[in-house]
Kinemage of the C-alpha trace (Angstrom):
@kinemage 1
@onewidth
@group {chain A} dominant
@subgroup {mainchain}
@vectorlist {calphas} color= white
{ca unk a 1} P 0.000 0.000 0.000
{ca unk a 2} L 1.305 3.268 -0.553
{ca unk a 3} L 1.802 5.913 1.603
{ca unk a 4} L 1.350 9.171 -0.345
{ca unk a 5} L 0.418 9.852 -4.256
{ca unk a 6} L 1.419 13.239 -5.632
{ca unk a 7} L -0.262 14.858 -8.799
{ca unk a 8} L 1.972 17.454 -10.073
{ca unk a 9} L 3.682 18.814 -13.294
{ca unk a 10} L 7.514 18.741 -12.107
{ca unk a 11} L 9.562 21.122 -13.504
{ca unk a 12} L 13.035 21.507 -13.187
{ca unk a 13} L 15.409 24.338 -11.519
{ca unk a 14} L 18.937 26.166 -12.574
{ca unk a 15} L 19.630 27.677 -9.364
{ca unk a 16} L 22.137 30.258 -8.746
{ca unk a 17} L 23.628 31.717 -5.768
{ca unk a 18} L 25.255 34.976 -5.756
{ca unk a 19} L 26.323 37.529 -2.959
{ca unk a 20} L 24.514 39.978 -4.375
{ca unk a 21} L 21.809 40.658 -7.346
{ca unk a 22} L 23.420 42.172 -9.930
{ca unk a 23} L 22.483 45.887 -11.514
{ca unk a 24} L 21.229 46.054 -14.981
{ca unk a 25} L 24.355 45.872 -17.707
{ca unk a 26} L 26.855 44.389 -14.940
{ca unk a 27} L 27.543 40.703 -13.852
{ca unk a 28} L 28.370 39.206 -10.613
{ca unk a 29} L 30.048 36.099 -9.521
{ca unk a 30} L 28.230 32.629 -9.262
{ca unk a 31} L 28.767 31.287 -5.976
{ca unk a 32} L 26.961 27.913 -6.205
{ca unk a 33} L 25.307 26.452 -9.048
{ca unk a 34} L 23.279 23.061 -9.089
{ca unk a 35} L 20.671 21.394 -11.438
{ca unk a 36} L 17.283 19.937 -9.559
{ca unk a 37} L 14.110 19.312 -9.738
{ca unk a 38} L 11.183 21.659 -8.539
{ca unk a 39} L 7.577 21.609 -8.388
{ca unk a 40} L 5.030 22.120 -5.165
{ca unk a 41} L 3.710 18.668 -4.905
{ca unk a 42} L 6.835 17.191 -6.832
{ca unk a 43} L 9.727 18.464 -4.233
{ca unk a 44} L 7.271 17.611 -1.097
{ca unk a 45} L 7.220 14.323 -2.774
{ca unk a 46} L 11.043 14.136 -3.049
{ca unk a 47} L 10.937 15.155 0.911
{ca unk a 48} L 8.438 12.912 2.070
{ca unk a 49} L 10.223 10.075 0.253
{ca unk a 50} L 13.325 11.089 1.760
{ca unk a 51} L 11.966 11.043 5.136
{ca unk a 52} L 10.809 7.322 4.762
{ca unk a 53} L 7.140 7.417 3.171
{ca unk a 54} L 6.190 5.009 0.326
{ca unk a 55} L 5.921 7.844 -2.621
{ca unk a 56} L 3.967 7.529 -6.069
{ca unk a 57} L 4.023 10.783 -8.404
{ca unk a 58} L 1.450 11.269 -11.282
{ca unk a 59} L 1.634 13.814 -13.578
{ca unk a 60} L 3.402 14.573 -17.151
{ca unk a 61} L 6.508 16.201 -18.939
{ca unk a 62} L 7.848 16.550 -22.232
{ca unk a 63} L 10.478 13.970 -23.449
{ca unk a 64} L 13.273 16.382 -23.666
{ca unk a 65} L 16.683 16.344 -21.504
{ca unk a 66} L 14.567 18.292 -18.347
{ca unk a 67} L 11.954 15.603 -18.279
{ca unk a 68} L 13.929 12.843 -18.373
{ca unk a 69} L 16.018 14.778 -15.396
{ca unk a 70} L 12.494 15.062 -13.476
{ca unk a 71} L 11.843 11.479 -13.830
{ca unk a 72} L 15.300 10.170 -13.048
{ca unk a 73} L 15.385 12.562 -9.997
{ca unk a 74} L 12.310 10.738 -8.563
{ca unk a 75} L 13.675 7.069 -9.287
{ca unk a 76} L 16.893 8.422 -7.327
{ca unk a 77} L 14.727 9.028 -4.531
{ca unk a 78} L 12.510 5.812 -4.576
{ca unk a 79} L 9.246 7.145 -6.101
{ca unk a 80} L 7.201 5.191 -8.173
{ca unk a 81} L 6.820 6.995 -11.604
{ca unk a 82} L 4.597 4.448 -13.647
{ca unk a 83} L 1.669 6.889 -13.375
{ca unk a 84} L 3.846 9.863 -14.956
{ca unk a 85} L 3.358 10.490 -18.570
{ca unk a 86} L 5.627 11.835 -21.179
{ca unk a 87} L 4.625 14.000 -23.804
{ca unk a 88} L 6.417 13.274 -26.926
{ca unk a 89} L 7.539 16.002 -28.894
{ca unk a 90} L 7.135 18.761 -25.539
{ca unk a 91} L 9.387 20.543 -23.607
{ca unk a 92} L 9.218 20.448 -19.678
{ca unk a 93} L 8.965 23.720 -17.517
{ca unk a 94} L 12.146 25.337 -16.644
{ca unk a 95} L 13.093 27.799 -14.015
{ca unk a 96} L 16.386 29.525 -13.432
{ca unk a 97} L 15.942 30.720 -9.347
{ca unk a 98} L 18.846 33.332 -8.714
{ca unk a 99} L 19.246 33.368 -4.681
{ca unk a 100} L 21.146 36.402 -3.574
{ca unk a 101} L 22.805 36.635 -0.134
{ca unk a 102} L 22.829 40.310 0.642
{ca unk a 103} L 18.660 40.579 0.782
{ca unk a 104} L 18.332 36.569 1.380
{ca unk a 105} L 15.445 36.874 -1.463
{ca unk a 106} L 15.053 35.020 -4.719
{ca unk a 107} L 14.450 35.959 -8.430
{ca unk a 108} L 12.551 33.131 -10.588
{ca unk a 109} L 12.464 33.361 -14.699
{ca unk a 110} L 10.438 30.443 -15.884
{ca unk a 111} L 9.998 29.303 -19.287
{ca unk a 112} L 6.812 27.197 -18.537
{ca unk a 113} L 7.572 24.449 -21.551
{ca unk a 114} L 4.659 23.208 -23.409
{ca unk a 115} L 3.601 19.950 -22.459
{ca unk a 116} L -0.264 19.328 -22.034
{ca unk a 117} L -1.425 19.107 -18.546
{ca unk a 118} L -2.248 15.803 -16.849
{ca unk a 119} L -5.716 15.416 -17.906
{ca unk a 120} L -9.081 13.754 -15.869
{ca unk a 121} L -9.369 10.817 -17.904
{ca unk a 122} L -5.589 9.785 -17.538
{ca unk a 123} L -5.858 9.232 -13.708
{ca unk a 124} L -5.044 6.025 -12.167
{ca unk a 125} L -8.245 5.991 -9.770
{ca unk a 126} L -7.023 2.410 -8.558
{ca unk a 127} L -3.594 3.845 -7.195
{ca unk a 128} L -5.471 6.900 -5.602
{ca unk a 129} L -7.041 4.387 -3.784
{ca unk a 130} L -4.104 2.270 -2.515
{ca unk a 131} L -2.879 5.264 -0.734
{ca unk a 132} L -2.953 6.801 2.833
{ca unk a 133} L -2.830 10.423 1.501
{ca unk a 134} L -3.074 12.479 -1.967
{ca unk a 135} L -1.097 15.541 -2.127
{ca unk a 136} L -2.217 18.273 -4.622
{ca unk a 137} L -1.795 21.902 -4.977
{ca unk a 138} L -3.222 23.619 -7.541
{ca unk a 139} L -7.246 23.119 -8.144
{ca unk a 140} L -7.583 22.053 -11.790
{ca unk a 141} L -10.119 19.579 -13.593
{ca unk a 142} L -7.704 16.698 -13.059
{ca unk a 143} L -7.327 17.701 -9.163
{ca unk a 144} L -10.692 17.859 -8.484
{ca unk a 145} L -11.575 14.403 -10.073
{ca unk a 146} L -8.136 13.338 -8.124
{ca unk a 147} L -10.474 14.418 -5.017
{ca unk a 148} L -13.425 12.906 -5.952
{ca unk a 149} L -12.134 9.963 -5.842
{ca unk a 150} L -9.780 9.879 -2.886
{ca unk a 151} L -12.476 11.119 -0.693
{ca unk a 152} L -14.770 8.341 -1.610
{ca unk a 153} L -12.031 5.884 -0.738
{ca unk a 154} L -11.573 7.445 2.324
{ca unk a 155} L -8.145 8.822 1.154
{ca unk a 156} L -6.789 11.811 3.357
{ca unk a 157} L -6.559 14.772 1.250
{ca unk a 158} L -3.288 17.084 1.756
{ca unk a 159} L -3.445 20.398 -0.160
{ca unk a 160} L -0.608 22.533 -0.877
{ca unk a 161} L -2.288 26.210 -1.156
{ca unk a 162} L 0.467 28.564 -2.008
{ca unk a 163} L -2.015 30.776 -3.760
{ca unk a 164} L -5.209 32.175 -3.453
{ca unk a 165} L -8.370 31.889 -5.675
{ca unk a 166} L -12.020 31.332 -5.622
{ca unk a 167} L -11.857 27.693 -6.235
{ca unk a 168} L -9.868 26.638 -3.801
{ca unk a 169} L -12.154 28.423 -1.430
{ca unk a 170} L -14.690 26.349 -2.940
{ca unk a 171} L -12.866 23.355 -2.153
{ca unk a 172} L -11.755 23.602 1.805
{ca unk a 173} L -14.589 21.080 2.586
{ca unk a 174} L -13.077 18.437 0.694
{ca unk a 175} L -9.782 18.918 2.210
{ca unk a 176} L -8.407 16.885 4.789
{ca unk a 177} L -5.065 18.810 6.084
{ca unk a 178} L -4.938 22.385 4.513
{ca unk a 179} L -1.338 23.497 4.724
{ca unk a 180} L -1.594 27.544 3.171
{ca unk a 181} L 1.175 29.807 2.571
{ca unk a 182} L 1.044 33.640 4.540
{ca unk a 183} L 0.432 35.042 1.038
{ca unk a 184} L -3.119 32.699 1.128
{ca unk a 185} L -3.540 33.707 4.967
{ca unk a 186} L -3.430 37.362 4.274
{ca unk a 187} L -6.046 37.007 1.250
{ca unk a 188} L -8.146 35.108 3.653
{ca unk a 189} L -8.172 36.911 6.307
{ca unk a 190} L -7.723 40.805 7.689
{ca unk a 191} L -6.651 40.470 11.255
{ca unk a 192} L -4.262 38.582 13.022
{ca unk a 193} L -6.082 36.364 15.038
{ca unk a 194} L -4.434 33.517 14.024
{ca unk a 195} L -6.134 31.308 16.753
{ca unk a 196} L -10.030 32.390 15.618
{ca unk a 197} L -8.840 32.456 11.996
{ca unk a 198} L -7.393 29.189 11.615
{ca unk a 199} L -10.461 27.742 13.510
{ca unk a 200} L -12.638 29.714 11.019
{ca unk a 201} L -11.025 27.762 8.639
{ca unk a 202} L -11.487 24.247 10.148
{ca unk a 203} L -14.851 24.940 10.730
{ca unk a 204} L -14.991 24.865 6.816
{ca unk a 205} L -14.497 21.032 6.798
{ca unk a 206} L -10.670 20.483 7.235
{ca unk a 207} L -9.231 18.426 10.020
{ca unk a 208} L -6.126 19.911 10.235
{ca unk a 209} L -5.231 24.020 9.360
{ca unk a 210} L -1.657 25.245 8.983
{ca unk a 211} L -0.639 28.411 8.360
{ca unk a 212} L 3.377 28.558 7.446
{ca unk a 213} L 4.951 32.045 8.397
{ca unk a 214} L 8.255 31.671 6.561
{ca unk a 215} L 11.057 33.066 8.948
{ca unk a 216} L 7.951 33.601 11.740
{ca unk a 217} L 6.992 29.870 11.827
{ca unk a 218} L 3.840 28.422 11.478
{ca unk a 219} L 0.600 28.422 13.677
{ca unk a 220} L -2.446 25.785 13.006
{ca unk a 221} L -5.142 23.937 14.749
{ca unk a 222} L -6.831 20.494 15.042
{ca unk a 223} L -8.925 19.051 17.500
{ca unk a 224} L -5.613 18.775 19.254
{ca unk a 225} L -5.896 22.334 20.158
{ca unk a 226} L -4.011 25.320 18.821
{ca unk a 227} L 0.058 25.717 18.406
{ca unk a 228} L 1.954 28.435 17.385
{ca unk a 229} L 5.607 27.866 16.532
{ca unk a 230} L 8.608 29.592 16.025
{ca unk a 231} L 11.047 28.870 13.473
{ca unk a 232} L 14.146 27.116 13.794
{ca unk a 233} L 17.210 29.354 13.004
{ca unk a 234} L 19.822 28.527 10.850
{ca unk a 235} L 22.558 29.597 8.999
{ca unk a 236} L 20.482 30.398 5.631
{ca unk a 237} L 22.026 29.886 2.227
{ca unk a 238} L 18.892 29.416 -0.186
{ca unk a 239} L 14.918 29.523 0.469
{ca unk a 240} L 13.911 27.985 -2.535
{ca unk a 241} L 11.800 24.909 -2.006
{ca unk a 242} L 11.231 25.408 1.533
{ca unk a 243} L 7.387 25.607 1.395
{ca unk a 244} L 7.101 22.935 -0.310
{ca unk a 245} L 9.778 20.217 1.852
{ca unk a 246} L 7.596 21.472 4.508
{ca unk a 247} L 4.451 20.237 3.455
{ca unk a 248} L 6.586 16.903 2.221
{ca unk a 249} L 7.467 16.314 5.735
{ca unk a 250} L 4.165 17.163 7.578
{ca unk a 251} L 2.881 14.634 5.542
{ca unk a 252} L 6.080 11.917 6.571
{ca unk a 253} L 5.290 13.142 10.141
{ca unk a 254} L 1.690 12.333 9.760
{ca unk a 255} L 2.952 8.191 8.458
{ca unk a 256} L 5.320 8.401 11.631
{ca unk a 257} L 2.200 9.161 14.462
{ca unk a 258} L 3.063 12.018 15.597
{ca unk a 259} L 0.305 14.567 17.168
{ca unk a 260} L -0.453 17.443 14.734
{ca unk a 261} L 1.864 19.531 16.604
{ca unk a 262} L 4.883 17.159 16.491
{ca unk a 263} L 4.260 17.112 13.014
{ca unk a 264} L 4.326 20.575 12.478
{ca unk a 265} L 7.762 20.710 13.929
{ca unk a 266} L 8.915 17.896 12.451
{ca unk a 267} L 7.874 19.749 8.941
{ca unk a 268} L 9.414 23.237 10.458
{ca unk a 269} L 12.801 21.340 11.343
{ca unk a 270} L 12.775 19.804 7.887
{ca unk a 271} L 11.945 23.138 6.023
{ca unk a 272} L 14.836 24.861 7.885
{ca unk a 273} L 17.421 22.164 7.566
{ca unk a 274} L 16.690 22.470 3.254
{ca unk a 275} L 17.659 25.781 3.597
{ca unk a 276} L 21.402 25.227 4.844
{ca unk a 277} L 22.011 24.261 1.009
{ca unk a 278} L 21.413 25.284 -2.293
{ca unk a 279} L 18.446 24.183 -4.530
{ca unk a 280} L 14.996 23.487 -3.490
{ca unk a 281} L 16.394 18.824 -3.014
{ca unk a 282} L 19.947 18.672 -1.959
{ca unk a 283} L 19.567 19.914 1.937
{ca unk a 284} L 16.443 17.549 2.252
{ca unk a 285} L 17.725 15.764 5.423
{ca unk a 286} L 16.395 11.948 6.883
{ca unk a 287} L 14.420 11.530 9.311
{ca unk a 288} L 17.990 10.401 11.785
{ca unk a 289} L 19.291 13.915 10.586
{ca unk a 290} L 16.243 15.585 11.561
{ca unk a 291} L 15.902 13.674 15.080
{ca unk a 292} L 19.317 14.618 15.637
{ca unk a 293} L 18.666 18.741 15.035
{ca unk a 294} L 15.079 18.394 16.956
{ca unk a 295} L 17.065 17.228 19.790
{ca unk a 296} L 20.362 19.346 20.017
{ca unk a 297} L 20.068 21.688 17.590
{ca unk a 298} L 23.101 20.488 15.177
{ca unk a 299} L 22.679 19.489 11.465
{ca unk a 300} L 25.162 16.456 10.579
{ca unk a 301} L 25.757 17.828 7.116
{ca unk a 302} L 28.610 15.532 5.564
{ca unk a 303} L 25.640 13.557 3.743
{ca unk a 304} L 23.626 16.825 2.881
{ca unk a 305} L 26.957 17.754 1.169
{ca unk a 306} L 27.319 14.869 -0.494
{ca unk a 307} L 24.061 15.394 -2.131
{ca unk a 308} L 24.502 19.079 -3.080
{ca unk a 309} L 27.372 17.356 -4.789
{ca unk a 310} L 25.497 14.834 -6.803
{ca unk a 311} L 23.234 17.834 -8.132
{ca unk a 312} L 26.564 20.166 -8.927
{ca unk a 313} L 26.971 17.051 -11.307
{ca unk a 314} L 24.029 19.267 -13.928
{ca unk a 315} L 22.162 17.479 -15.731
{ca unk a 316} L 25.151 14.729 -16.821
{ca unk a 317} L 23.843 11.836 -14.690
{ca unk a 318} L 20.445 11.943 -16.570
């Protein structure tokens, strides 16, 4: 039985690290440089898999050099790609994400590709049934059939909702475990009554409600109760990715028993570890690593290295 199916459209990620952003008609030094693979639901995959769940991604990409890199990335990380499709002839998205230490921000360019979305009629309603949880993000045609289905097998929906928009309003009461960005939290809501407002949002139909903060945390509810907490800090070399490793390890904290609160640590501890290294994949640590941080605050990085290393390799070991 699987643990967790993703539906996603992977893309794939040049990322850059300077010291600082350069001015129009100059240049600036490349610090770090690494190929990997990006996506919401794809990277929270990659995490969740890396943390120890049983991980199936559906979804498409072209047949060029980036999709191949997508699907090899997943096989390097144990997920189950038979329900991915490639689209002959079509290009897979690309994004170059220039990280910048001086403001600690991020600049994305994306060339979006043009391989057709993963369409209704190509979902594998047998494996969304085999699972424990579906992961989604983004509310299309496909992800609300993906729904449909899941919730009639009794399949624990996991949302990633980075962004805002009338139909994923419309949707909170067939979500399970809403995990939304500040960005979505701000739409949502006017005050910052984090306690009434992310009970306003359970009472919607959602078990669980988490909020993430970025460098202020995260604060959420179940019938647990209430939590509100702080981020870990670390010695921050690149953001990119970390939303979405923290929803890939809420879920892997979920699959371990933790309470809803442990969880959201767990996620918080995994989000902030990521960071430490370049790329939105190479500082996704194990569970042991993450244990280890939880309980004395240091990161045991030689492996984390090692990976960072694998991905300086570009795009060679596809």
């Amino acid at each position: 039985m699987l643990d967790v199916i993703g539906i996603d459209m992977p893309c794939i990620d040049l990322n850059v690290n300077v010291k600082k952003f350069p001015k129009p008609n100059g240049g600036e030094r490349i610090e770090k440089m690494t190929w990997q693979g990006g996506g919401k639901v794809a990277s929270g995959m990659v995490a969740a898999a890396r943390l120890g769940a049983k991980c199936a991604m559906t979804g498409a990409v072209g047949n060029d050099v980036n999709g191949r890199f997508c699907i090899k990335d997943f096989q390097y990380h144990g997920i189950d790609v038979s329900g991915m499709r490639i689209r002959e002839g079509c290009t897979t998205s690309l994004s170059v994400v220039l990280s910048d230490a001086e403001t600690g921000g991020r600049s994305i360019m994306s060339n979006p590709g043009n391989s057709p979305r993963y369409a209704p009629d190509e979902i594998d309603a047998d494996a969304i049934r085999s699972a424990k949880y579906l992961f989604v993000a983004y509310i299309t045609d496909t992800v609300k059939e993906a729904i449909r289905i899941a919730r009639e097998a009794g399949v624990t929906v996991v949302i990633d909702a980075d962004g805002y928009s009338e139909e994923l309003m419309e949707c909170i009461p067939l979500i399970d475990v809403f995990i939304a960005s500040d960005f979505c939290y701000k739409k949502m809501y006017q005050s910052e009554d984090h306690e009434a407002n992310c009970r306003d949002t359970m009472a919607k139909g959602p078990k669980i409600v988490i909020f993430t903060r970025g460098e202020k945390g995260c604060v959420g509810v179940s019938d647990q109760g209430f939590f509100n907490i702080p981020a870990f800090k670390v010695d921050v070399v690149d953001t990119v990715g970390a939303g979405d490793v923290y929803h890939g390890g809420f879920i892997a904290g979920l699959i371990s028993g933790r309470t809803v609160e442990e969880t959201a640590r767990f996620a918080s501890a995994v989000s902030a570890i990521k960071c430490t290294r370049i790329g939105g994949r190479a500082g996704i640590p194990t569970t042991a690593i993450v244990e280890r941080f939880l309980k004395d605050g240091v990161i045991e990085g030689e492996e984390l290295d090692q990976r960072v290393e694998y991905y300086t390799r570009g795009l060679e070991h596809v």
